[in-house]
C-alpha positions as CSV (number, residue, x, y, z in Angstrom):
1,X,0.0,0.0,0.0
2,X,3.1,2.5,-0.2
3,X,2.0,3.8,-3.4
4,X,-1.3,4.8,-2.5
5,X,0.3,7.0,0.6
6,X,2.5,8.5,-1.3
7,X,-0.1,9.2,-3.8
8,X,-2.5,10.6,-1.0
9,X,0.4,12.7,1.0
10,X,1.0,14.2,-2.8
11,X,-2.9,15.2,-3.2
12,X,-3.2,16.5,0.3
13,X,-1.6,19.7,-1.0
14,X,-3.6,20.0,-4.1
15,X,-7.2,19.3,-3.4
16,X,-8.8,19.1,-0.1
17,X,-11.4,17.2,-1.3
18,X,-9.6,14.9,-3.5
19,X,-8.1,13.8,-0.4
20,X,-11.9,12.9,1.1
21,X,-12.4,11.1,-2.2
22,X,-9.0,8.8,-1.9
23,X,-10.1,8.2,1.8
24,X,-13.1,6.9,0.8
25,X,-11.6,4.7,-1.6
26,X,-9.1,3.9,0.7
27,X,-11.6,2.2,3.0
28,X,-13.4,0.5,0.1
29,X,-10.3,-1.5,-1.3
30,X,-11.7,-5.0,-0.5
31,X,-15.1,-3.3,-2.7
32,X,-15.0,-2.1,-5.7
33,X,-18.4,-0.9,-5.1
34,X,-17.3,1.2,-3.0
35,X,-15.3,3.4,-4.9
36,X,-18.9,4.7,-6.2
37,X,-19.8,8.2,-3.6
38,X,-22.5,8.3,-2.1
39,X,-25.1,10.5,-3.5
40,X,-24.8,12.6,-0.6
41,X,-20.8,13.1,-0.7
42,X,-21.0,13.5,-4.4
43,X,-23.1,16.5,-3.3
44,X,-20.8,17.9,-0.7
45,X,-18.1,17.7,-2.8
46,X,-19.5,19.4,-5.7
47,X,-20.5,22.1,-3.5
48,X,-17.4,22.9,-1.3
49,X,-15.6,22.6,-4.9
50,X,-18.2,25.4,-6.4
51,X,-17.3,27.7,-3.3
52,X,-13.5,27.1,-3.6
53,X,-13.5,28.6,-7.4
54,X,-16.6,30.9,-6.4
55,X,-14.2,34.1,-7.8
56,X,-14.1,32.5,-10.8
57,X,-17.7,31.8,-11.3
58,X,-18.9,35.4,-10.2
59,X,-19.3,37.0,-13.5
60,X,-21.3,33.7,-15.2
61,X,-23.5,33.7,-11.8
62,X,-24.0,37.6,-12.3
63,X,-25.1,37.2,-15.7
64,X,-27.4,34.4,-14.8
65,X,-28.8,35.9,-12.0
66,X,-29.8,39.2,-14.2
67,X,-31.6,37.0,-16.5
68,X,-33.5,35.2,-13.9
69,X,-34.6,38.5,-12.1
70,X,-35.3,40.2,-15.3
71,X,-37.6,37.3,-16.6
72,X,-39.5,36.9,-12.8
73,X,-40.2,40.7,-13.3
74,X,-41.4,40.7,-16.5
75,X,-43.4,37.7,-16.1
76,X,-44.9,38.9,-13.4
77,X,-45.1,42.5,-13.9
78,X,-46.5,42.2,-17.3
79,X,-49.6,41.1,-16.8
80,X,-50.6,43.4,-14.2
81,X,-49.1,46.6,-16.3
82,X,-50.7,45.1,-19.3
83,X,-54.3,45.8,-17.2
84,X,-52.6,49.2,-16.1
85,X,-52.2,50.3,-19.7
86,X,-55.5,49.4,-20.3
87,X,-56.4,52.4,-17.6
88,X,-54.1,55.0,-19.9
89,X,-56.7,55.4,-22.7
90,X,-54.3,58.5,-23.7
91,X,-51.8,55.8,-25.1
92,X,-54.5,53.3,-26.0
93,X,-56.8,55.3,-28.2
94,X,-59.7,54.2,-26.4
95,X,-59.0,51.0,-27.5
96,X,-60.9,49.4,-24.7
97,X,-64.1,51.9,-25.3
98,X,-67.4,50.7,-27.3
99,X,-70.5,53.2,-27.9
100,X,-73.8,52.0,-27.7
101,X,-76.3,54.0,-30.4
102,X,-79.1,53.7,-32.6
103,X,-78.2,52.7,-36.3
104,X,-79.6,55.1,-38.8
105,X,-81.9,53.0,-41.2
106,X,-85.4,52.7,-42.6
107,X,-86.7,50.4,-39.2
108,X,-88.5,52.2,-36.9
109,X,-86.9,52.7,-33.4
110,X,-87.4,54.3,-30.5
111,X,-83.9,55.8,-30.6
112,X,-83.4,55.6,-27.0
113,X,-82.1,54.1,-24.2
114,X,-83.0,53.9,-20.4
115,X,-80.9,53.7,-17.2
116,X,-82.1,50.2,-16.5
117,X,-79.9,49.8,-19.6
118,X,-77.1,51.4,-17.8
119,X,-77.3,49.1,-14.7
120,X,-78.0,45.9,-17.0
121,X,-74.3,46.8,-18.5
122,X,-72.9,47.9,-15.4
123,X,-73.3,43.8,-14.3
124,X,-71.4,42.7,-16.8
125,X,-68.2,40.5,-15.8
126,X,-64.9,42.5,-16.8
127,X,-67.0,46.1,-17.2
128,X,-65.1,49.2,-15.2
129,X,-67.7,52.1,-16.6
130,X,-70.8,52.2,-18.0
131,X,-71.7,56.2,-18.8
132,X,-75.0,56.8,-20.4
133,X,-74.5,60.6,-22.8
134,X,-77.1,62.9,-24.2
135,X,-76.0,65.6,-26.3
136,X,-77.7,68.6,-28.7
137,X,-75.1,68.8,-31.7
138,X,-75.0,72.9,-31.7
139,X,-76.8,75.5,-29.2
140,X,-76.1,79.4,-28.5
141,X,-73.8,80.5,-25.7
142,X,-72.5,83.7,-25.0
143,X,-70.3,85.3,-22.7
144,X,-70.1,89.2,-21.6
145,X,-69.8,90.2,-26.2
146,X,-68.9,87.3,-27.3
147,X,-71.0,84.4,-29.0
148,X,-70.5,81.3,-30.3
149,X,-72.3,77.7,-31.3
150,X,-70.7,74.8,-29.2
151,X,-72.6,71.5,-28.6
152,X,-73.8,70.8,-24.8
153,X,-73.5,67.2,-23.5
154,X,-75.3,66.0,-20.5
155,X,-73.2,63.4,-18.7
156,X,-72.5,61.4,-15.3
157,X,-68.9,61.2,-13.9
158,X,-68.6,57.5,-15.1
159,X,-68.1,59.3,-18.3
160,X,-64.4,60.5,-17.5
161,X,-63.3,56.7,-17.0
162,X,-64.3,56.0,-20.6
163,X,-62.4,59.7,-22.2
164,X,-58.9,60.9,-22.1
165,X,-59.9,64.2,-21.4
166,X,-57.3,65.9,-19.1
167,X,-57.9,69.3,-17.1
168,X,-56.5,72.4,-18.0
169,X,-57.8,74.1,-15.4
170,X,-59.9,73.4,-12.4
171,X,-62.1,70.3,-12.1
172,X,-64.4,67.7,-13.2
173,X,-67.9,67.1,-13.0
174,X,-68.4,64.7,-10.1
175,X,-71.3,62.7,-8.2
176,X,-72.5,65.7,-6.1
177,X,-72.7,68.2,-9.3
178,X,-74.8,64.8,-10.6
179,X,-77.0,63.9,-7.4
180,X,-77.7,67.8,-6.9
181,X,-78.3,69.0,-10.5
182,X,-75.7,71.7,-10.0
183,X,-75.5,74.4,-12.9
184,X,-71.6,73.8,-13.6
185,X,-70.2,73.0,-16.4
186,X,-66.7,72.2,-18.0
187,X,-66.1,73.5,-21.2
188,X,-63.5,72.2,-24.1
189,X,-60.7,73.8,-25.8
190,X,-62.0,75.2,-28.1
191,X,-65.2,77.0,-26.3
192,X,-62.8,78.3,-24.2
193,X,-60.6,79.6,-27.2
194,X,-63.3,80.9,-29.5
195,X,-66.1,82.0,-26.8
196,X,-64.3,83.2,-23.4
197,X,-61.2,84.2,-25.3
198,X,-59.3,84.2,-21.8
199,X,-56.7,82.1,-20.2
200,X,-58.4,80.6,-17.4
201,X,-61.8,81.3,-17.1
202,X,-62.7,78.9,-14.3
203,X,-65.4,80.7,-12.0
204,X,-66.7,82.6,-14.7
205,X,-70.6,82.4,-15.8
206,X,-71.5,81.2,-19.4
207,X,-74.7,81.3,-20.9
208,X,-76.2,78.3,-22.9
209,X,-79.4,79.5,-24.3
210,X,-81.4,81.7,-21.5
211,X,-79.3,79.8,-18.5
212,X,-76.4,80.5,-17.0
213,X,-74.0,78.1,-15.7
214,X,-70.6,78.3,-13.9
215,X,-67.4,76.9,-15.1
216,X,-66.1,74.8,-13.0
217,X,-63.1,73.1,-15.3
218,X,-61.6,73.6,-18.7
219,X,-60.5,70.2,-20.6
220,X,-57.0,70.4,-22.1
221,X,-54.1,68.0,-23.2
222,X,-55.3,65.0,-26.0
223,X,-59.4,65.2,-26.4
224,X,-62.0,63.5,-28.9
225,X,-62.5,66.3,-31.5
226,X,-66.3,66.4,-30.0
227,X,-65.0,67.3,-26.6
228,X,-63.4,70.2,-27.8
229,X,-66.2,72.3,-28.7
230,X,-68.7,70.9,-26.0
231,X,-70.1,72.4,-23.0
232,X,-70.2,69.6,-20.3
233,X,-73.0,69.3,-17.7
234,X,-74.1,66.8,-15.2
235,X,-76.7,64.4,-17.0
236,X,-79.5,65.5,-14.5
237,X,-79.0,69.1,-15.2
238,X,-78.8,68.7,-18.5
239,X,-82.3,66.5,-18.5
240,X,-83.8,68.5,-16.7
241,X,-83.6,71.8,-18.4
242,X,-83.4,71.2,-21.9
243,X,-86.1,69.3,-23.6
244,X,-83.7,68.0,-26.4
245,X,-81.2,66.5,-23.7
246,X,-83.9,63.8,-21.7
247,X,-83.4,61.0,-23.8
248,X,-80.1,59.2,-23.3
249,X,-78.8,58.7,-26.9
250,X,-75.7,56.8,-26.3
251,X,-73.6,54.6,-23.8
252,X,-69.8,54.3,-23.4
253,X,-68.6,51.4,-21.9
254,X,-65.4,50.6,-21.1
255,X,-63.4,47.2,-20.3
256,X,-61.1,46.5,-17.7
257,X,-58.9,44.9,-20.3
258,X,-58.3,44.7,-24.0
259,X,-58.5,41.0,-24.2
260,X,-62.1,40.9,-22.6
261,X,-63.8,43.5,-25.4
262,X,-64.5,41.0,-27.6
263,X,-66.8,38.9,-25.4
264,X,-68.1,41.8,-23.1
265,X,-69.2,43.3,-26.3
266,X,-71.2,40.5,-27.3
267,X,-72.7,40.5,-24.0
268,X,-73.4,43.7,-24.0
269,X,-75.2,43.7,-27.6
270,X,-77.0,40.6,-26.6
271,X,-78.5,42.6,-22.7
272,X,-79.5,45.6,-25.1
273,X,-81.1,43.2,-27.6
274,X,-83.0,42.0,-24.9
275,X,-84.1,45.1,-23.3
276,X,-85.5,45.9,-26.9
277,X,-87.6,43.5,-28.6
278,X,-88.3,44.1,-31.7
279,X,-85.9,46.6,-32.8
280,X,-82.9,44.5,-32.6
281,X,-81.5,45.6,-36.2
282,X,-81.5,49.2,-35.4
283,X,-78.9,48.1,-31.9
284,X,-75.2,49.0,-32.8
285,X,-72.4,48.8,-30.8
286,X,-69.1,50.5,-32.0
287,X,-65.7,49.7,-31.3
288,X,-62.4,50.0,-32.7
289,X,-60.8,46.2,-33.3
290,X,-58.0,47.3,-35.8
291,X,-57.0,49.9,-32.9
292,X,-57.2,47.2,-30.8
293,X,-55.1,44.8,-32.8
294,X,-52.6,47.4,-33.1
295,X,-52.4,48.2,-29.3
296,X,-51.9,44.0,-28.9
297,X,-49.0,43.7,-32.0
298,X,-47.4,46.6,-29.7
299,X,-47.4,45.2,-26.5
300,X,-46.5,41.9,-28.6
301,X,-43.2,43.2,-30.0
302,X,-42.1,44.8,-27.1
303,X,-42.9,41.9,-25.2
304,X,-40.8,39.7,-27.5
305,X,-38.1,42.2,-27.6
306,X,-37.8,41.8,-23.4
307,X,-38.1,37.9,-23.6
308,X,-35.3,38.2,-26.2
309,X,-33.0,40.1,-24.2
310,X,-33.3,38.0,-21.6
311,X,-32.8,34.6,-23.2
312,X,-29.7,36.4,-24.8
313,X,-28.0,37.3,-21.3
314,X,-29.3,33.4,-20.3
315,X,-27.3,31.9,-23.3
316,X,-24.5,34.2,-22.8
317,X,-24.5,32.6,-19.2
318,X,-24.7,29.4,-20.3
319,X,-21.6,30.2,-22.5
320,X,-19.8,31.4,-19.8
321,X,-20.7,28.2,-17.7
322,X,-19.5,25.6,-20.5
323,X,-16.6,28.1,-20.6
324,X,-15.5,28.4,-17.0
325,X,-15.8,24.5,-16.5
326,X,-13.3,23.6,-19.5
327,X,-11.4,25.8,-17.5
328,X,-11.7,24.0,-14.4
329,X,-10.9,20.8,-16.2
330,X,-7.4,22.2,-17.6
331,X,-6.8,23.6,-14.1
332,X,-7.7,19.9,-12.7
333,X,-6.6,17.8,-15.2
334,X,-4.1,16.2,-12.8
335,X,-6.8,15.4,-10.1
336,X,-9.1,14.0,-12.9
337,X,-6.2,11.2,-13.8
338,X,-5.5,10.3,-10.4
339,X,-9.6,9.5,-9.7
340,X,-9.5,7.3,-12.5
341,X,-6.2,5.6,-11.9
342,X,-8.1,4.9,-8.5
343,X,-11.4,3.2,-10.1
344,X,-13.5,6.4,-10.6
345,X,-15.4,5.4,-13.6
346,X,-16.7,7.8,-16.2
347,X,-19.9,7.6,-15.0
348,X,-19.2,9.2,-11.3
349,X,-16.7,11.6,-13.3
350,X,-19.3,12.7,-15.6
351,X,-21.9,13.2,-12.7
352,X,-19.7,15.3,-10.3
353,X,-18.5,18.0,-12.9
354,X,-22.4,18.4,-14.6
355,X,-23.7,18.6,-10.8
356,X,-21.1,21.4,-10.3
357,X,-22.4,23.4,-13.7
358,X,-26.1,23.1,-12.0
359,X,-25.3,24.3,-8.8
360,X,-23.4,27.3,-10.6
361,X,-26.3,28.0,-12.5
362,X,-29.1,26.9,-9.6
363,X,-27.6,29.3,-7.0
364,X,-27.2,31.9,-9.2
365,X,-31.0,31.5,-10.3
366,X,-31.8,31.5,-6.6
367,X,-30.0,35.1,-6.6
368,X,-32.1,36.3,-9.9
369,X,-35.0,34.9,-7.6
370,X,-34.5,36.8,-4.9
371,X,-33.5,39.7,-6.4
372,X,-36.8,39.1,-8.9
373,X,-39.5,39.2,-5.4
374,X,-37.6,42.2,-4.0
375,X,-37.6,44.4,-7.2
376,X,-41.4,43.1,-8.0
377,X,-42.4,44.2,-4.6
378,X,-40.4,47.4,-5.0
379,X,-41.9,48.4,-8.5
380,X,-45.4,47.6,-7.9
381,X,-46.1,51.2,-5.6
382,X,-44.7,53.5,-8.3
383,X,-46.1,51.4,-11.3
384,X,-49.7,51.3,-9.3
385,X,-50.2,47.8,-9.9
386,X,-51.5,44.8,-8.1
387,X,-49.3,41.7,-8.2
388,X,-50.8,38.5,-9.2
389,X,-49.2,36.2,-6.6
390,X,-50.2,32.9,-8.4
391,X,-48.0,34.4,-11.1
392,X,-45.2,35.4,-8.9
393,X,-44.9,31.7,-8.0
394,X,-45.3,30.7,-11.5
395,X,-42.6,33.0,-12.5
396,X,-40.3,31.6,-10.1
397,X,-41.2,28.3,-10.5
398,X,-39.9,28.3,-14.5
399,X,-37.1,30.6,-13.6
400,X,-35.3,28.1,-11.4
401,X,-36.7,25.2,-14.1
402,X,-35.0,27.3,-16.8
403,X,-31.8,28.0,-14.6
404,X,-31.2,24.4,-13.9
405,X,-32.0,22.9,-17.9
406,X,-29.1,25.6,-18.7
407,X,-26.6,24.6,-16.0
408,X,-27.3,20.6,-17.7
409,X,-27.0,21.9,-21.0
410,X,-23.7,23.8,-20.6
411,X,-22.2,21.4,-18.3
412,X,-22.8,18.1,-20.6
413,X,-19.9,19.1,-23.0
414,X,-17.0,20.2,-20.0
415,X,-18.6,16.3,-18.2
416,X,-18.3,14.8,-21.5
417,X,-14.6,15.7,-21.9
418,X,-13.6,14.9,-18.2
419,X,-14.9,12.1,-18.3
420,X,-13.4,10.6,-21.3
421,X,-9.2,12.0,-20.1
422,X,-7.1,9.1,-20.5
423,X,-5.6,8.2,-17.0
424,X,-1.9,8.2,-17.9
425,X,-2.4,11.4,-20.1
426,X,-3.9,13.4,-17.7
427,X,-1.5,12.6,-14.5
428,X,1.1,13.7,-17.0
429,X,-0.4,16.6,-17.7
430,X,2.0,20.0,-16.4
């Protein structure tokens, strides 16, 4: 047995664990079987070799990690910003807005809808407003000299959800200018351009026909082209005073997401038809599907420019794996021969250097994980979104599946070639 000391007292300064793996073989002699690790050694081994070279694994684990967080928080974030840019109808177009009205035809119609309408949409699944309009195309108004023709539209403050109007100056109209019929209005751009001919004329008084009515907001920013020559006053005022303005003419409704307006329209056309026997072919319901199929192929492509990123920095990664392990190989070339010359078969070989490529590419997914939770959780106040939990697991769950079919992929090749040194070769190796 004096050349398997002088063999061990050699490897005791080159590789602490080599030295556990000769002492193990050591006691097995009499076995051959026992030359095989247990599971559990294997294990320990590959892990306390993974720290030892940790410095040289750094920037693979880095770039791993990156692409695991990166893909957790797009994953997860996605779907809940994807519902959050359904609530910017500036950027959507309105893509997630449909109008109820009366077709123009030769059937005979009442040409009118009811606010038992209003509440039959409002019960629709995947329905955030339902704002019933009526509106008198042109009227006259005057202020102090001046006069002009501007439309009037009676609505209730559902009707903002549906709009992209912003505010130039003061307010909206609200549920208490609604519930108490107040005489306010908000005017549009161009009323207040052509009519008022002053920079902010909120608290002044405007007459529409014989009434007056106070402004309490002017709309600025991106409006409908309708918006910008309307005078805007609560529904109830609005039916109340003029005779023109009782009957509601149209409803917007909007949806909660633009993958839900093709069914919640049909619902929606099916409640009216309902409500309306008999005048079912003069029901339309308008909305926009080539905006909405432009909105999707946008969040599509940049969607599938993210994913691509990502699954660039998780090759690069598994590059830099396979890479960094041939490395380690050269470096232990020596070790590798003297395992062999002891009985190590290629098999056990094989197994310990792809175990060490997972657990470079596991741990470093477990980094990307925990960086992934912490930045989701971080992101979601300023973003204003709600985090789907059952996706946050998800995301995790097929990160770490992702990380650990990249650290077998890269580390079969590096395995492969350890596993097939030749003995005498590779203790000669300098």
């Amino acid at each position: 047995m004096l050349w398997f000391r002088m063999l061990l007292d050699f490897l005791v300064s080159v590789d602490e664990l080599s030295v556990r793996f000769l002492y193990t073989a050591k006691l097995h002699l009499q076995d051959p079987r026992g030359l095989f690790l247990k599971f559990n050694d294997l294990i320990t081994m590959c892990w306390k070799s993974v720290l030892r070279n940790r410095r040289r694994y750094k920037a693979v684990m880095a770039g791993i990690a990156v692409g695991a967080a990166g893909f957790i928080i797009v994953q997860t974030m996605g779907d809940s910003v994807e519902k959050k840019m359904g609530e910017h109808l500036e950027l959507l177009g309105e893509a997630t807005v449909m109008k109820a009205q009366w077709r123009n035809d030769d059937n005979f119609h009442p040409g009118q809808y009811y606010m038992s309408d209003v509440k039959k949409l409002k019960q629709i699944p995947n329905v955030m407003a339902v704002a019933p309009v009526v509106s008198l195309y042109a009227v006259d108004a005057f202020f102090r000299s001046n006069e002009w023709s501007p439309g009037v539209m009676g609505i209730d403050h559902d009707f903002w959800k549906t709009q992209t109007a912003k505010l130039a100056h003061g307010r909206l109209i609200g549920p208490s200018d609604v519930v108490g019929r107040k005489m306010v209005c908000v005017i549009g751009e161009n009323v207040a351009k052509h009519l008022l001919k002053i920079e902010n004329p909120v608290g002044q008084v405007v007459g529409v026909g014989s009434l007056k009515f106070e402004i309490v907001g002017v709309l600025g920013g991106i409006q409908n082209n309708d918006l910008q020559r309307m005078i805007v006053l609560p529904i109830t005022t609005a039916q109340n005073l003029f005779p023109g303005l009782y009957w509601i003419r149209e409803i917007y409704i909007r949806v909660d997401d633009w993958n839900h307006v093709e069914p919640v329209r049909e619902q929606a056309l099916q409640t009216l038809r309902n409500s309306h026997p008999g005048y079912e072919s003069g029901l339309e319901l308008i909305y926009y599907p080539r905006r909405l199929e432009k909105v999707k192929s946008t969040v599509w492509l940049v969607k599938m420019f993210v994913y691509s990123s990502l699954g660039v920095t998780l090759i690069l990664g598994g590059l830099g794996i396979t890479s960094v392990m041939l490395a380690a190989i050269q470096d232990r070339t020596r070790e590798i021969g003297l395992r062999k010359a002891l009985g190590a078969k290629e098999e056990i070989i094989l197994l310990q250097f792809l175990i060490e490529a997972v657990l470079i590419s596991l741990i470093a997914g477990a980094i990307g994980v925990v960086i992934g939770i912490f930045s989701v959780n971080f992101l979601k106040e300023p973003l204003g979104v709600e985090i789907s939990k059952t996706m946050l697991a998800l995301s995790v769950f097929i990160g770490l599946f992702f990380t650990i079919l990249l650290g077998i992929i890269s580390g079969i090749y590096p395995s492969l070639r350890a596993s097939q040194m030749d003995s005498v070769t590779a203790m000669r190796f300098e």
